[in-house]
C-alpha positions in Angstrom: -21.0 19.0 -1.9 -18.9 21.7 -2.5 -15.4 21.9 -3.1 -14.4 23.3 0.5 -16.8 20.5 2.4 -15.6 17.6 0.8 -11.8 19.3 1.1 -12.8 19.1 4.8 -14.7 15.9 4.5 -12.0 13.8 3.2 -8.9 15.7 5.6 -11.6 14.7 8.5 -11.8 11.3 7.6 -8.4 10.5 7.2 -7.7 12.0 10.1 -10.2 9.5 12.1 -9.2 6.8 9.7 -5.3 6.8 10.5 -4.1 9.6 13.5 -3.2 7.5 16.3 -3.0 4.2 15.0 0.3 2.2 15.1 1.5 0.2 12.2 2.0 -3.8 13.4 2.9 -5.1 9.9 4.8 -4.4 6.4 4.6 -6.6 3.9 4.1 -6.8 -0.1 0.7 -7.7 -1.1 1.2 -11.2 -2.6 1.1 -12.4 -6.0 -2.5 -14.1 -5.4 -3.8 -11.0 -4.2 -2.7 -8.7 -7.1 -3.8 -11.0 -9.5 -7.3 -11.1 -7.6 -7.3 -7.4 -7.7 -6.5 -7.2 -11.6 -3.2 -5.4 -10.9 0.5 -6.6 -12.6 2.2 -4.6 -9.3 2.1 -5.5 -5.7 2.3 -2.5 -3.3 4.2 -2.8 0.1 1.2 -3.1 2.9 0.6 -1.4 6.1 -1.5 -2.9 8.9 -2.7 -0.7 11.6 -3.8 -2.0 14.4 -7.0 -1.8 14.5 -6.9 -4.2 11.5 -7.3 -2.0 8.5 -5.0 -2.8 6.0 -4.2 0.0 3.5 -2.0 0.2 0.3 -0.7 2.7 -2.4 -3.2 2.0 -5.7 -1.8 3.9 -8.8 -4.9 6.3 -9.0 -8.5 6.6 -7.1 -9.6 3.6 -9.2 -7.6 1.3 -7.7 -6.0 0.1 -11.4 -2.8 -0.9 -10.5 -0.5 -1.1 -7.0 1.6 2.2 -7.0 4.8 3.1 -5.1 4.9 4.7 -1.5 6.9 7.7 -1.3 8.5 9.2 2.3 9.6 12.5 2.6 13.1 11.1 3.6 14.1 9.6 0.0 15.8 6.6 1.4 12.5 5.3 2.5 10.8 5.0 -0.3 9.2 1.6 -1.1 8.2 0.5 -4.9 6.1 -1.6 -6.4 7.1 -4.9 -7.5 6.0 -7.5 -10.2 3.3 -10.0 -9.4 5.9 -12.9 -9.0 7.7 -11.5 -6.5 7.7 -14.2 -3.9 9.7 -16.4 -6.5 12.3 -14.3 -7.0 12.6 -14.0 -3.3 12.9 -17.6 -2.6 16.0 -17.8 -5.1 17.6 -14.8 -3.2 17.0 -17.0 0.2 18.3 -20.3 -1.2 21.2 -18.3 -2.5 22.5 -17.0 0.9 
C-alpha cells in the first residue's frame, strides 16, 4: 500500500470508526486494567455508544497510557499513576 492509500485508508476508517457517535462515559482506566495491559499510567477513557471503548496509548504500540490533549488547553486530561483509585478515596474521606 502506498503512502497516499493508506493516508486515505486510515482517515476513512476513523471516520467510520468515530463520526457520529456520542460519548456515554469518561472514566480513568483502573489500576487492574493498566497493570493487565503492562502500563505504569492509566489514560482517561471514552465510551461511545456503540460500545467501543478507546484510550490515549503513548505510541502505536500501545506501551504505556498517554495524555489526551484538546485544542482548548483547559481540557486537557493526563495520565495518572496506576494507584490512582487510592489516592482518590483519601481525597473522598477527606471532604
Amino acid at each position: 500500500m502506498d503512502y497516499k492509500n493508506r493516508y486515505a485508508h486510515w482517515w476513512e476508517k476513523a471516520e467510520k470508526d468515530f463520526v457520529g457517535k456520542k460519548i456515554i462515559k469518561v472514566s480513568y482506566m483502573s489500576s487492574k486494567d493498566c497493570e493487565e495491559m503492562g502500563w505504569d499510567s492509566s489514560p482517561i477513557c471514552l465510551l461511545l455508544d456503540d460500545g467501543t471503548w478507546i484510550y490515549p496509548s503513548r505510541d502505536d504500540e500501545g506501551n504505556d497510557g498517554g495524555a489526551l490533549f484538546a485544542s482548548n488547553d483547559d481540557k486537557d486530561c493526563p495520565v495518572l499513576s496506576v494507584g490512582w483509585e487510592n489516592e482518590f478515596e483519601k481525597i473522598e474521606e477527606a471532604k
